[in-house]
DSSP file (Angstrom, degrees, kcal/mol; ACC not computed):
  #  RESIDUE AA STRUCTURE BP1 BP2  ACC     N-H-->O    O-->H-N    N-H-->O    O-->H-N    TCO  KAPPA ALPHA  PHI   PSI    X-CA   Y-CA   Z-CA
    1    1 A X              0   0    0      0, 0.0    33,-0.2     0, 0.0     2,-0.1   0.000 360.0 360.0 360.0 126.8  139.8   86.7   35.7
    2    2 A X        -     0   0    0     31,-2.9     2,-0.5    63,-0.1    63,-0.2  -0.366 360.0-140.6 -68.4 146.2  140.8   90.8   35.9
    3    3 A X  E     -a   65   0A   0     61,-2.3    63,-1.9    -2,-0.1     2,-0.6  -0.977  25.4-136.3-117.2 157.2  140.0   92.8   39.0
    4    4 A X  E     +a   66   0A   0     -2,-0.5    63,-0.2    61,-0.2     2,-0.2  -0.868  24.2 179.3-119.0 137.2  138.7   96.3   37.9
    5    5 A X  E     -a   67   0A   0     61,-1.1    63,-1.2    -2,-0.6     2,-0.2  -0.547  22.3-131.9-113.0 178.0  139.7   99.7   39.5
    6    6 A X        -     0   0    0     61,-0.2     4,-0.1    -2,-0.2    63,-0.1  -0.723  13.5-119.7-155.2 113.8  138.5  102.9   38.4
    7    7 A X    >   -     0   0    0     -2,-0.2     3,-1.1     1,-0.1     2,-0.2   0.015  50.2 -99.6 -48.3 128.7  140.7  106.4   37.6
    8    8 A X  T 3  S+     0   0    0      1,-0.3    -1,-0.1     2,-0.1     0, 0.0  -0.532 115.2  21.2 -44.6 120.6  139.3  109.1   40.0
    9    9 A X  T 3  S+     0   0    0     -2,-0.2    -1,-0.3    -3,-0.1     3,-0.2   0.883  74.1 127.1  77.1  42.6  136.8  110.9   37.0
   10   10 A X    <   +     0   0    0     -3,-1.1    61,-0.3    -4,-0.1     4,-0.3   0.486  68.5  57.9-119.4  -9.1  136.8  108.2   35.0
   11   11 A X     >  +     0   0    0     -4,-0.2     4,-2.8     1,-0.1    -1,-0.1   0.412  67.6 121.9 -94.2 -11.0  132.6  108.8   35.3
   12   12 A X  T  4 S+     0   0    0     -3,-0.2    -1,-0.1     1,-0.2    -2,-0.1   0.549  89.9  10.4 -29.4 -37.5  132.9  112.1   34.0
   13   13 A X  T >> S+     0   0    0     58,-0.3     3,-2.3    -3,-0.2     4,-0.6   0.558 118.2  74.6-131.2 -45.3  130.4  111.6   30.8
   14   14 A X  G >4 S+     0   0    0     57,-0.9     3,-1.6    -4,-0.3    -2,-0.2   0.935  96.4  55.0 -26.7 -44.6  129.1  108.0   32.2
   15   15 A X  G 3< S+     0   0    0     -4,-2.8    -1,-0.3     1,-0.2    -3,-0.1   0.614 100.3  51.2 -67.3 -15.1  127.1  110.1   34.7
   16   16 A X  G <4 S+     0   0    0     -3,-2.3    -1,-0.2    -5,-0.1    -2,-0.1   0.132  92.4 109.2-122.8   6.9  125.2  112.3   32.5
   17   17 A X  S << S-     0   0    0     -3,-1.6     2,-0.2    -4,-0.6    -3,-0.0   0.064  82.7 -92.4 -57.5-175.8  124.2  109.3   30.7
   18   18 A X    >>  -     0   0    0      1,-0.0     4,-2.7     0, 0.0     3,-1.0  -0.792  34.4-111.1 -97.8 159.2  120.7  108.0   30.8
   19   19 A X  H 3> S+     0   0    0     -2,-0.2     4,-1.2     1,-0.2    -2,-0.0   0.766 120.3  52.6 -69.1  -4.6  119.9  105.4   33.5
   20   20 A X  H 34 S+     0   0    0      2,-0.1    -1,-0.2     3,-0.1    -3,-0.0   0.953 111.1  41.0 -56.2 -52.7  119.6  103.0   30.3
   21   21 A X  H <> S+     0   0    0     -3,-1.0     4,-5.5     2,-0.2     5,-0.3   0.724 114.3  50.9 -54.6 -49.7  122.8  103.7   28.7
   22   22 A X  H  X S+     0   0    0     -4,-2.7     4,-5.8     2,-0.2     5,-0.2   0.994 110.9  49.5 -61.5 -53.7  124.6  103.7   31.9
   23   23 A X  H  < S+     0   0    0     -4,-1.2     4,-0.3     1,-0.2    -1,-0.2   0.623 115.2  48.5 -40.3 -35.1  122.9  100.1   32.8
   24   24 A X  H >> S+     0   0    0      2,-0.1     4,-1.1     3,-0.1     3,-0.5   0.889 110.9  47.2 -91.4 -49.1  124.1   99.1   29.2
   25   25 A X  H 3X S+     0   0    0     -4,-5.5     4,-3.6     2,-0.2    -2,-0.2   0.957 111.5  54.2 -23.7 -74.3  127.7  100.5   29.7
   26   26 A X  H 3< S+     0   0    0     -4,-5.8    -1,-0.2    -5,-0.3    -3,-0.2   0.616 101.5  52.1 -35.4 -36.8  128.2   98.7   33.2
   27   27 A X  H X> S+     0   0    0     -3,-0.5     3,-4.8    -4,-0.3     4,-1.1   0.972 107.8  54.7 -83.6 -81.2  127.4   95.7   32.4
   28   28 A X  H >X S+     0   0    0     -4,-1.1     3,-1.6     1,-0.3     4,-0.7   0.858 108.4  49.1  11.2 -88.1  130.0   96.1   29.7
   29   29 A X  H 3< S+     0   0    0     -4,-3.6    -1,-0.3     1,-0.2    -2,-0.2   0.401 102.0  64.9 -78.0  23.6  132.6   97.0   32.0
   30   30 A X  H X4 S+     0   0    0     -3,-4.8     3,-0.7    -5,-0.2     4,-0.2   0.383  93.7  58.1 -56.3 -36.8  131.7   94.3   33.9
   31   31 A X  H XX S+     0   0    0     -3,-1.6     4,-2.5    -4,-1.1     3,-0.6   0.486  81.3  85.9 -94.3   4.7  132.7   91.8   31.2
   32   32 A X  T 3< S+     0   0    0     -4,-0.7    -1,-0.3    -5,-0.4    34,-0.1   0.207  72.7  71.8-110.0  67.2  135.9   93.1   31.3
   33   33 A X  T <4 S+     0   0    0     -3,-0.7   -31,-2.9   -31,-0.1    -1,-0.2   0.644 114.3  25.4 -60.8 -63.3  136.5   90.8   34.1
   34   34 A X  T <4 S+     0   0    0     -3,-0.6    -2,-0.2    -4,-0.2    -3,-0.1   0.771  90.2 126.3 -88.4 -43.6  136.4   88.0   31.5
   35   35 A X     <  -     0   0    0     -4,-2.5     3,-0.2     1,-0.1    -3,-0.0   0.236  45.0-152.5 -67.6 149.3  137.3   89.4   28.6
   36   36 A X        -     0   0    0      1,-0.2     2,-0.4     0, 0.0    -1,-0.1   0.973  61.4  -5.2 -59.7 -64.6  139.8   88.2   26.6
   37   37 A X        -     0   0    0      2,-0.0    -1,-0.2    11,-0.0    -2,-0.0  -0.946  53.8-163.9-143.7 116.6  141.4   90.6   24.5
   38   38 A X        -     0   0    0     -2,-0.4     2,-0.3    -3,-0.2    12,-0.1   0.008  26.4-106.5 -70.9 173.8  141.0   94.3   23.5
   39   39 A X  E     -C   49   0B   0     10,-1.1    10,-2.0     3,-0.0     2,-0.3  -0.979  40.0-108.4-105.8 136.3  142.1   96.6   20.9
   40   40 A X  E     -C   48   0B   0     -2,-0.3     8,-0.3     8,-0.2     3,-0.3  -0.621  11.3-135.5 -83.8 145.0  144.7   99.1   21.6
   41   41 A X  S    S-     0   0    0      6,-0.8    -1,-0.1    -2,-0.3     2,-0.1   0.660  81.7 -35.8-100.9 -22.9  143.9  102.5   21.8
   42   42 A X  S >  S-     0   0    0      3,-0.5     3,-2.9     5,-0.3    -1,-0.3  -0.405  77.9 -81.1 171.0 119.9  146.8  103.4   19.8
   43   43 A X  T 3  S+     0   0    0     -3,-0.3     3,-0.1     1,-0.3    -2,-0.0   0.085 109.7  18.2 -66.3 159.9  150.2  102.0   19.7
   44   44 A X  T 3  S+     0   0    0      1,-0.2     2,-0.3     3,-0.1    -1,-0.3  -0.029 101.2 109.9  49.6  -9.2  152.7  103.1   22.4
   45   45 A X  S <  S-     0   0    0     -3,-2.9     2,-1.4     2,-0.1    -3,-0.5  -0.863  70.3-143.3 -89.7 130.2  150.1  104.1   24.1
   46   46 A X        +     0   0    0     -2,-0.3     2,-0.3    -6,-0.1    15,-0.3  -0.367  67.2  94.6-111.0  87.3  149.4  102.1   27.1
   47   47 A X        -     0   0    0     -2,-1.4    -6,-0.8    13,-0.2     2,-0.4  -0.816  58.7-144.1-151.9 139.9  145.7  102.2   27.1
   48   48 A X  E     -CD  40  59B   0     11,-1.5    11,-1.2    -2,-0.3     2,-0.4  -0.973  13.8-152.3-136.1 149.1  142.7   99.2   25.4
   49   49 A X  E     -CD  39  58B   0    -10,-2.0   -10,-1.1    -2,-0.4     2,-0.4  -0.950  13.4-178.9-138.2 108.3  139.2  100.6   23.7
   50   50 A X  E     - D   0  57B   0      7,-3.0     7,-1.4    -2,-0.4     2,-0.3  -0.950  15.8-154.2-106.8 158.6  135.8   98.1   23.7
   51   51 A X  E     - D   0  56B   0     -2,-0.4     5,-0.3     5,-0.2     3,-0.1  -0.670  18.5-169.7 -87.3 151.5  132.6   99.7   21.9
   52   52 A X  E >  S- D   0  55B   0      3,-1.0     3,-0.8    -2,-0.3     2,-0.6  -0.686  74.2 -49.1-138.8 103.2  129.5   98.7   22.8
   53   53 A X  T 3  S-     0   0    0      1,-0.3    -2,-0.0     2,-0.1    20,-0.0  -0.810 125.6 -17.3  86.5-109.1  127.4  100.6   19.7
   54   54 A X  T 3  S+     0   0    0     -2,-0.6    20,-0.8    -3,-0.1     2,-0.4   0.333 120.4 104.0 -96.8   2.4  128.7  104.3   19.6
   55   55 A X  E <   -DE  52  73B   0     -3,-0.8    -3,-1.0    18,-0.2     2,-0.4  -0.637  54.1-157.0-113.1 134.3  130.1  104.1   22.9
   56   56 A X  E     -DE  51  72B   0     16,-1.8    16,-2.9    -2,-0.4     2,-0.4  -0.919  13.6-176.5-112.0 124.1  133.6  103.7   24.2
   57   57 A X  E     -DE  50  71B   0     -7,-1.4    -7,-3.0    -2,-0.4     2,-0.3  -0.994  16.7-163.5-121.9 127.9  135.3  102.4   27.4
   58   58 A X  E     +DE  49  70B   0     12,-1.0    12,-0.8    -2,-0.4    -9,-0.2  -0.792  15.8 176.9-138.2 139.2  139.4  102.8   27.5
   59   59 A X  E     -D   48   0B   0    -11,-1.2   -11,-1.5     9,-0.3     2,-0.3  -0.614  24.7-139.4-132.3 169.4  141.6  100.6   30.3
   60   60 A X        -     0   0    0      7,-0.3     7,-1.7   -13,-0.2     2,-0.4  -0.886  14.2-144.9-143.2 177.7  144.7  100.1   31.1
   61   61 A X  E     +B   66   0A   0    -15,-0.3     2,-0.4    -2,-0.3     5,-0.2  -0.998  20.6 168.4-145.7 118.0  146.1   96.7   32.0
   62   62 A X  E >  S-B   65   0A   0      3,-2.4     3,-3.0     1,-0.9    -2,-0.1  -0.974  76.4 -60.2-129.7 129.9  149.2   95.8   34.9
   63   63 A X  T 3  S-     0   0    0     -2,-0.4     2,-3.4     1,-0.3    -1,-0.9   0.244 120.7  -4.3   8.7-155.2  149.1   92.3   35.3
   64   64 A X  T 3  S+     0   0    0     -3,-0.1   -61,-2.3   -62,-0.1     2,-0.5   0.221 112.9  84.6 -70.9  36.2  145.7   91.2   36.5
   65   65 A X  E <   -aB   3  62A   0     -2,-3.4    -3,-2.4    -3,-3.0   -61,-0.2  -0.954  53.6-163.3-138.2 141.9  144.1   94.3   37.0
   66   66 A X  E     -aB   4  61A   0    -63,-1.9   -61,-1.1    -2,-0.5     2,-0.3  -0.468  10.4-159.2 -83.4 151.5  142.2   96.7   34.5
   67   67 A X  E     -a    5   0A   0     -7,-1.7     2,-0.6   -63,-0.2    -7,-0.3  -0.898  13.9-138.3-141.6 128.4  141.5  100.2   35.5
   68   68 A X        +     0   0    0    -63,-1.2    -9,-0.3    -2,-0.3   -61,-0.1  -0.680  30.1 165.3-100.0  94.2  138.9  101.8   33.8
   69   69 A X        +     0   0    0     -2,-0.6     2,-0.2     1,-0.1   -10,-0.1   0.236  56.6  28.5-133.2  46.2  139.5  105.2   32.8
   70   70 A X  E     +E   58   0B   0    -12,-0.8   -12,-1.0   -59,-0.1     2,-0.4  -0.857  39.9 169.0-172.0 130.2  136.9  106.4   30.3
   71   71 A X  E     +E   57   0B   0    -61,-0.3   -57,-0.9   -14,-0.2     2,-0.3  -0.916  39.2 117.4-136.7 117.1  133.0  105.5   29.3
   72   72 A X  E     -E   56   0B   0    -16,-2.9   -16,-1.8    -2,-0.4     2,-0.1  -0.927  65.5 -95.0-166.6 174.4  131.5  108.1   26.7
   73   73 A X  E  >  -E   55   0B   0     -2,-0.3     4,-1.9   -18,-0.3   -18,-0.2  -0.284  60.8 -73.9 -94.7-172.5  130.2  107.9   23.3
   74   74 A X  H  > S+     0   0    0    -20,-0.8     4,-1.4     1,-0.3     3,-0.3   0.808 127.6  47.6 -91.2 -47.0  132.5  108.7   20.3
   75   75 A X  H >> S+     0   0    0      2,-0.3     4,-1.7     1,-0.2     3,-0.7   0.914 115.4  45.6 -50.1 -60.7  132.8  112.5   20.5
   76   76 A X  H 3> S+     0   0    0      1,-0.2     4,-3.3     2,-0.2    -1,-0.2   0.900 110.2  60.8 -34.6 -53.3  133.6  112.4   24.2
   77   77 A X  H 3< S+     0   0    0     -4,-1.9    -2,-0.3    -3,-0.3    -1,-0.2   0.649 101.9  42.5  13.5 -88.2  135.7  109.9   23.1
   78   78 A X  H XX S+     0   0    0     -4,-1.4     4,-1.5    -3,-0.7     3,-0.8   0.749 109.8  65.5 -58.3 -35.5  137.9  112.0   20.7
   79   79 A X  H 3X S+     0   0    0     -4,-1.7     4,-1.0     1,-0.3    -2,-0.2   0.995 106.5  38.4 -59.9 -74.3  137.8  114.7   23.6
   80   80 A X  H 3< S+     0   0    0     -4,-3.3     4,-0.3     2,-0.2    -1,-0.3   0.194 115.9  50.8 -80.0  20.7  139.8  112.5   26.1
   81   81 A X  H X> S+     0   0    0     -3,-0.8     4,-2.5    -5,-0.2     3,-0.6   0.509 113.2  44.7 -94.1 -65.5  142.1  111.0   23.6
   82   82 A X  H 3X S+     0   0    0     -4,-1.5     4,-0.6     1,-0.3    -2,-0.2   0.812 107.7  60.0 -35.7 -28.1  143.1  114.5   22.2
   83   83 A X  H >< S+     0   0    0     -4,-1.0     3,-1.6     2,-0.2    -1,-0.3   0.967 106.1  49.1 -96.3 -50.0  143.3  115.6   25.9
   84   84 A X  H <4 S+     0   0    0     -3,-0.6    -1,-0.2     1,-0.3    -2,-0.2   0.846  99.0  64.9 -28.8 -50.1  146.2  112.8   26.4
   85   85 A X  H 3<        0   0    0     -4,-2.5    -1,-0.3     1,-0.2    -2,-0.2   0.852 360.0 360.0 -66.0 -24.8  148.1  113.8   23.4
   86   86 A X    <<        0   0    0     -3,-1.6    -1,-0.2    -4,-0.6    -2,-0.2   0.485 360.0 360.0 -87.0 360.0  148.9  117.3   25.0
């Protein structure tokens, strides 16, 4: 089992969700408590991606704890990966 942190802003487009979305997200980042294994967001980078539909949540992993530092849907998405690369 993970313990979950969360990067200062990390709510930035999570917040302006609807309370549905958000309800559907959470829970999501909830499982990744449990979850087994991600994909990585891109290699050398040290970062892991779940979907749930169009939507995207990015981690990062030091031994057992995730810190969560991204919920949006796929445009936002592209926004804060591009924003990395600079």
């Amino acid at each position: 089992m993970y313990e979950l942190e969360y990067k200062e802003d990390w709510d930035k487009y999570f917040k302006k969700m609807n309370k549905e979305l958000q309800i559907k997200i959470w829970k999501k980042i909830q499982q990744l408590k449990e979850l087994e294994s991600a994909r990585h967001l891109k290699l050398g980078l040290p970062f892991f991606v779940v979907e749930t539909s169009q939507y995207r949540i990015t981690f990062r992993q030091i031994g057992k704890t995730r810190t969560v530092w991204f919920a949006g849907n796929h445009k936002q998405y592209e926004k804060w990966y591009l924003s990395l690369m600079r």
